[in-house]
C-alpha positions as CSV (number, residue, x, y, z in Angstrom):
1,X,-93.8,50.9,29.7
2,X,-94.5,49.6,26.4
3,X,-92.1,51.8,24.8
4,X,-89.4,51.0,27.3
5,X,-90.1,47.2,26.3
6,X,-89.8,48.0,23.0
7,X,-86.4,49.7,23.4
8,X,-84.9,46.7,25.6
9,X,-86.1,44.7,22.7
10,X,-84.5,46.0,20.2
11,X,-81.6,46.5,22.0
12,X,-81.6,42.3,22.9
13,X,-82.7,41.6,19.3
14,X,-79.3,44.0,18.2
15,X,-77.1,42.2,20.7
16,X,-78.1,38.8,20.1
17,X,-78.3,38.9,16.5
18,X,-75.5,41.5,15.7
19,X,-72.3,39.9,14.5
20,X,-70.1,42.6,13.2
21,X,-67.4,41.8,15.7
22,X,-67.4,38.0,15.3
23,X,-67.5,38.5,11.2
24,X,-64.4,40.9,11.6
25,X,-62.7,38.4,14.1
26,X,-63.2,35.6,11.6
27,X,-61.9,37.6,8.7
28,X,-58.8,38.7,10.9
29,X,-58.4,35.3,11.3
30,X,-58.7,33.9,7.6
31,X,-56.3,36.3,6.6
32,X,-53.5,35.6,9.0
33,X,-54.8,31.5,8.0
34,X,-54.1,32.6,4.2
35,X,-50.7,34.4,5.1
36,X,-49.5,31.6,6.8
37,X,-50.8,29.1,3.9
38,X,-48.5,31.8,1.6
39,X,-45.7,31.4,4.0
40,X,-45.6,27.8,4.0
41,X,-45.8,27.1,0.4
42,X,-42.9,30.0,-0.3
43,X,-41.1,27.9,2.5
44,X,-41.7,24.6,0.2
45,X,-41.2,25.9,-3.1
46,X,-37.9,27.6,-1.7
47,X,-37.0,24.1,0.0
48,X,-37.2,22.4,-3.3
49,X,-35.1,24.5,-5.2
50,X,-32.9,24.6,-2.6
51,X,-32.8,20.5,-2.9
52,X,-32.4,21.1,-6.5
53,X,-29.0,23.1,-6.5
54,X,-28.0,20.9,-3.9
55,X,-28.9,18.3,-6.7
56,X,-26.6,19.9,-9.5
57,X,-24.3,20.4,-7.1
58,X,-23.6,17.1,-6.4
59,X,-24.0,15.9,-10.5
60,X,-21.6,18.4,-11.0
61,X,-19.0,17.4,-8.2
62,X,-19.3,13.6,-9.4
63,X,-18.4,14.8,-12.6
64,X,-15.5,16.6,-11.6
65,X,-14.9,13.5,-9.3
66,X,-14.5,11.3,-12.0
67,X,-12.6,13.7,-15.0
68,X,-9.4,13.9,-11.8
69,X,-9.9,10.3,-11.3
70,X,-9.8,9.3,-15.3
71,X,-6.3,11.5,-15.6
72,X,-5.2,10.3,-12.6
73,X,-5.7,6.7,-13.4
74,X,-4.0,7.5,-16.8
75,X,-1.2,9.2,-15.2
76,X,-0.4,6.2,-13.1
77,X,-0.9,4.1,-16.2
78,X,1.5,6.1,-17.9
79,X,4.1,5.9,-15.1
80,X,3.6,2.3,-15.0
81,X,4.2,1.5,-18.5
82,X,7.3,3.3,-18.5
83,X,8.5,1.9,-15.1
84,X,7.6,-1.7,-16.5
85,X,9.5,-1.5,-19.4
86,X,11.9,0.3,-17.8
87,X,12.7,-3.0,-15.1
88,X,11.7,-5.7,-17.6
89,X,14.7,-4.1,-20.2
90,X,17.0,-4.0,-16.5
91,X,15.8,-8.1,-16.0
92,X,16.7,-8.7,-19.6
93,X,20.1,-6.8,-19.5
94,X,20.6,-8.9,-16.3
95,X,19.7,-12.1,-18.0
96,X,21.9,-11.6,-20.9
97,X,24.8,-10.7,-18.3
98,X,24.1,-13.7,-16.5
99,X,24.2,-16.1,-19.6
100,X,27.4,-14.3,-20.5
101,X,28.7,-15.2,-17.1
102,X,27.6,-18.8,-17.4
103,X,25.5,-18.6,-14.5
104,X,23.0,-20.6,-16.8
105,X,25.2,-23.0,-17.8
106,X,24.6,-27.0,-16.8
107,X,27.2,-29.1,-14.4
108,X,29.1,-32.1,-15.6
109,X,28.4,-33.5,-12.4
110,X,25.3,-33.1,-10.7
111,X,26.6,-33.1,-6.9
112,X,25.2,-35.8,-4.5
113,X,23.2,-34.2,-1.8
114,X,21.6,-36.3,1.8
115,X,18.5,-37.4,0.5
116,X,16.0,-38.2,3.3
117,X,14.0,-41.3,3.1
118,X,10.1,-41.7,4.4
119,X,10.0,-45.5,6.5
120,X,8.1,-48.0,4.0
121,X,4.5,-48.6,4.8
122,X,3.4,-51.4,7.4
123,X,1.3,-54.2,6.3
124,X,-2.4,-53.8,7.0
125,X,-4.2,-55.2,9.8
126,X,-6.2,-58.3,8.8
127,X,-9.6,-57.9,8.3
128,X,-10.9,-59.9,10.9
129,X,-9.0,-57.5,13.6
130,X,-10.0,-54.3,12.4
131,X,-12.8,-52.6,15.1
132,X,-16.1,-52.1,13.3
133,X,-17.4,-48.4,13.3
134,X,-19.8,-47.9,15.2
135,X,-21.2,-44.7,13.9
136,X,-24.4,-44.0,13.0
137,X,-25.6,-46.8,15.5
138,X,-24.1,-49.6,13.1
139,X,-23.3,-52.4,15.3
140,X,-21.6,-55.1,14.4
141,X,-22.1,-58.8,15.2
């Protein structure tokens, strides 16, 4: 009987303070925690390089952006120089044929035309029947 006791014993003491299987469950666990950890900062470091070329990317599209804009605006500069000078010498050759002409020249007699005339103003109202204002609770006596 006593040795029977002592086997249960041993075999309670081995059951209850045995903790193989909970040691290998926790380091089953930290190492799928770690992997995961790994994961996740692979994940972040590729997400920020990832924002980086997406970074240069757009530097580098502004700046291509704004070289076609530059020789664009030049090019239209360019066009409209020479179109400019192109109508003012037309306006000039026009003026000189007009003067030629004597389009410019001045009348002898400047013609008469219907002038319109405004009615002449009416005499004020004396004082005396002018309505006070009665604004801003001014009353008068």
């Amino acid at each position: 009987m006593t040795g029977l006791s002592l086997v249960i014993l041993i075999f309670v003491r081995r059951w209850v303070c045995d903790t193989r299987d909970e040691r290998r469950v926790l380091a089953d666990t930290q190492r799928q925690a770690q992997a995961e950890q790994t994961r996740f900062l692979a994940l972040q470091a590729a997400q920020v390089n990832e924002m980086g070329r997406l970074t240069q990317e757009r530097a580098a599209e502004r700046a291509r952006n704004t070289a076609t804009l530059k020789a664009e605006r030049e090019k239209l500069r360019a066009e409209f120089q020479g179109t400019r000078a192109k109508e003012l010498s037309e306006a000039f050759q026009t003026g000189a044929e007009m003067e030629r002409a004597g389009v410019f020249k001045k009348r002898q007699q400047p013609s008469r035309g219907n002038l319109l005339t405004f009615p002449k103003k009416q005499p004020a109202a004396p004082e005396a029947e002018r309505e006070r204002s009665r604004e801003h609770g001014v009353v008068g006596p």
